[in-house]
C-alpha positions as CSV (number, residue, x, y, z in Angstrom):
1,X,-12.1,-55.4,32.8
2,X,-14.9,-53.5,32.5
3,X,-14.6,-51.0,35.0
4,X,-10.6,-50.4,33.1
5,X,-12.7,-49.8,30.1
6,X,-14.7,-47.1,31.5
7,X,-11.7,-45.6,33.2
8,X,-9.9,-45.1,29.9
9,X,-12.9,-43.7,28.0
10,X,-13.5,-41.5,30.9
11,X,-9.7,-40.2,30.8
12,X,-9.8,-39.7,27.0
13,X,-13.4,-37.5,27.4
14,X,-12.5,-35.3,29.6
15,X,-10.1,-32.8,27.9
16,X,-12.5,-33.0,25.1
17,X,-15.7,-32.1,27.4
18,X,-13.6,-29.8,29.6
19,X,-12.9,-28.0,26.1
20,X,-16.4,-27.5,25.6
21,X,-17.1,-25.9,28.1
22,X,-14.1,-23.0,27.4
23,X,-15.9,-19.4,26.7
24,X,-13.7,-18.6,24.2
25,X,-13.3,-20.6,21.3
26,X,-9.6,-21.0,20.5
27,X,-9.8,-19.0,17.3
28,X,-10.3,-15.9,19.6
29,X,-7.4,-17.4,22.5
30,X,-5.3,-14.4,22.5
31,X,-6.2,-12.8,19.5
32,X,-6.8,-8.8,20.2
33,X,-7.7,-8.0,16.9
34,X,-10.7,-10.8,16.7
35,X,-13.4,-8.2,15.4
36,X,-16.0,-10.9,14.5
37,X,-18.8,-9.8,17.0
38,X,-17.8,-5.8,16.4
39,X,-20.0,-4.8,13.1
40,X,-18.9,-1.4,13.2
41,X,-15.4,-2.7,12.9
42,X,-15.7,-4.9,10.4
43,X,-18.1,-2.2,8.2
44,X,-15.3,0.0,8.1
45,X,-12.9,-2.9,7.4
46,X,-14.2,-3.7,4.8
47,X,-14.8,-0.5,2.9
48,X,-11.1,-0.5,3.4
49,X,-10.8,-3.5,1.7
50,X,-13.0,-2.6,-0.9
51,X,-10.8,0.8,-1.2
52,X,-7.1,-1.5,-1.6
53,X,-8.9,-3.8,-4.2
54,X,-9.4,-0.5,-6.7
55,X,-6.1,1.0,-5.7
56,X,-4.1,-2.4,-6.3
57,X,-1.4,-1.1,-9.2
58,X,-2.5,2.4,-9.0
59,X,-0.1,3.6,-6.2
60,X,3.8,3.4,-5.8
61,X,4.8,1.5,-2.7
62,X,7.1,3.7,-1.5
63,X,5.1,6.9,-0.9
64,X,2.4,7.6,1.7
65,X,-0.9,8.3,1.6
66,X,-2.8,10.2,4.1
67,X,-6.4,10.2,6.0
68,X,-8.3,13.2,6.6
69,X,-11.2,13.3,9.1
70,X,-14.6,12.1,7.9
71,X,-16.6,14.9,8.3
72,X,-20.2,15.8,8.6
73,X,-21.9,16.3,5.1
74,X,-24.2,18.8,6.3
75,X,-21.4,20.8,7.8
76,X,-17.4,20.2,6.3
77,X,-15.9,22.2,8.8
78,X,-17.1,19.4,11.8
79,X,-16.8,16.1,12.9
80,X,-17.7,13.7,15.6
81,X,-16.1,11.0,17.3
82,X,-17.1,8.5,14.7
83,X,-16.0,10.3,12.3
84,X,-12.4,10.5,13.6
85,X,-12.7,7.0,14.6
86,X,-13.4,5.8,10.8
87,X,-10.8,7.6,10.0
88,X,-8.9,6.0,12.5
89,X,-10.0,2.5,11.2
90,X,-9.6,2.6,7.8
91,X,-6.4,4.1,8.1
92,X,-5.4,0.6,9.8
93,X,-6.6,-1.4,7.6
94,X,-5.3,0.3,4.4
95,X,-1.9,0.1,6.8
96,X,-2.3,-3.7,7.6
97,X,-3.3,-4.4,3.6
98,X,0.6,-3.0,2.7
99,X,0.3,1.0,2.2
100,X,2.0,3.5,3.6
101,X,-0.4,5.5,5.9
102,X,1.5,8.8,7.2
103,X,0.0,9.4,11.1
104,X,-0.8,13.0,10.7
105,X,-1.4,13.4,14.4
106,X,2.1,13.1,15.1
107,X,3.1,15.8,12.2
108,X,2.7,19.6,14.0
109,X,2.5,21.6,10.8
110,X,-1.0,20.0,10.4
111,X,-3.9,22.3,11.2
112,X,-5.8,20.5,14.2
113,X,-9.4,22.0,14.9
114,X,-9.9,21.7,18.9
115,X,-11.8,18.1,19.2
116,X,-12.2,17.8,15.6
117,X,-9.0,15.5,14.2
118,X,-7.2,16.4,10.8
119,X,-10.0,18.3,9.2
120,X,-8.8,19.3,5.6
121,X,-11.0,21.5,3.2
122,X,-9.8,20.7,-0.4
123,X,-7.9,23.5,-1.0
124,X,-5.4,22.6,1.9
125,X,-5.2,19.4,0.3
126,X,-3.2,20.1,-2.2
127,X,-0.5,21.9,0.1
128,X,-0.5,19.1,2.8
129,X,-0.1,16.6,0.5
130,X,2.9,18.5,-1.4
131,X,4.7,19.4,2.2
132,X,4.2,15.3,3.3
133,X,4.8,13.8,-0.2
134,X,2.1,12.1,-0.3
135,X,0.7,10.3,-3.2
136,X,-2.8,10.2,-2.5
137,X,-5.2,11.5,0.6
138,X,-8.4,9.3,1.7
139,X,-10.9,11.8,2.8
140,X,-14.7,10.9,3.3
141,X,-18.3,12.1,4.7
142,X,-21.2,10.8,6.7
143,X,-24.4,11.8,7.1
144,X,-27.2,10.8,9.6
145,X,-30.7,10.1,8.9
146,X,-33.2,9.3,12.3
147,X,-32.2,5.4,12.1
148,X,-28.6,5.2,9.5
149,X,-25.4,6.8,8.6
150,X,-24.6,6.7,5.2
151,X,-20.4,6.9,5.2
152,X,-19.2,7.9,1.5
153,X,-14.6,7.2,1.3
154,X,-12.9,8.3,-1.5
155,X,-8.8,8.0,-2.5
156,X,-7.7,11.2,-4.0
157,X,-5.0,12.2,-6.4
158,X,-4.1,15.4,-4.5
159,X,-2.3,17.3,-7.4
160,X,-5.5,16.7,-10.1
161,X,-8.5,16.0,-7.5
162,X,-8.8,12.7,-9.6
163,X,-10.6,10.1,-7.0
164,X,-8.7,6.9,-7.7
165,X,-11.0,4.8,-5.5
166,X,-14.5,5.4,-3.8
167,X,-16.9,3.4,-1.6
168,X,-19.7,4.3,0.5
169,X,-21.8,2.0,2.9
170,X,-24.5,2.7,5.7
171,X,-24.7,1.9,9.4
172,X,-27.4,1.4,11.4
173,X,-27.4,3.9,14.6
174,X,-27.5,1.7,17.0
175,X,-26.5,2.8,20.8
176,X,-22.7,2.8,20.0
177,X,-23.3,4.5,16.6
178,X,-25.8,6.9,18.4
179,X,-23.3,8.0,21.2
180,X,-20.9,8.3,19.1
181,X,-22.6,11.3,17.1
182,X,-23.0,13.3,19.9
183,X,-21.2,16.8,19.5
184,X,-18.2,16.9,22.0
């Protein structure tokens, strides 16, 4: 009787010990978009989110907006893969919180400086956003210290150069923020 016992407990332990030991935790199971260990990621998630909370009522649903490359502080006319990859992430995430993100890449009557992205200075903005119908364009800066980079995002009204919504927030340059930086 015993021994049945012991069986049965042993059967019903099992699954839950074999699930223990899984390396992923089921939260995660086929989930691509899991950024919890990616801090970069989820920094420039949520400046986004800090960008959709100002703009909630401010924009019309129906027209786009538009990202320009963040650029280098110290000099507008250039970027670095971070930069375009900020772009690239907030951009998403404005996309995924319900607005209408125009993909300028795929647009060739944008200006694209060899490996630099969508640079726009401000008086192109105006034009570009006109020619796209766009409501409002997200543009944005970084700057690098020896050990941060302090990211500054704003949403601009192209047609008054009002900023509608602005955020800024620093990372620390780390390995992947270091490479990154590098000048292609």
């Amino acid at each position: 009787m015993l021994t049945k016992s012991l069986a049965r407990a042993g059967v019903l332990v099992l699954p839950l010990l074999l699930a223990a030991c899984s390396s992923t935790p089921k939260s995660e199971e086929g989930n691509y978009s899991t950024i919890s260990s990616n801090q970069f990621i989820n920094a420039n998630y949520k400046a986004a989110d800090a960008l959709l909370q100002q703009l909630s009522g401010k924009l019309v649903a129906d027209k786009p907006l538009i990202v320009a490359t963040m650029v280098n502080i110290d000099a507008l006319d250039q970027t670095t893969t971070l930069g375009r990859l900020v772009s690239e992430q907030v951009s998403t995430r404005m996309a995924q919180g319900g607005l209408s993100m125009l993909e300028m890449k795929l647009r060739n009557s944008v200006y694209l400086k060899r490996n630099q992205g969508e640079l726009m200075l401000t008086r192109e903005i105006g034009e570009v956003a006109t020619s796209h119908n766009a409501q409002a364009i997200v543009v944005g800066s970084y700057a690098e210290t020896s050990d941060m980079v302090f990211i500054n995002i704003k949403v601009i009204q192209p047609n008054t150069n009002f900023v509608l919504a602005g955020t800024d927030y620093v990372l620390a340059k780390e390995a992947i923020v270091r490479s990154m930086l590098q000048r292609n």
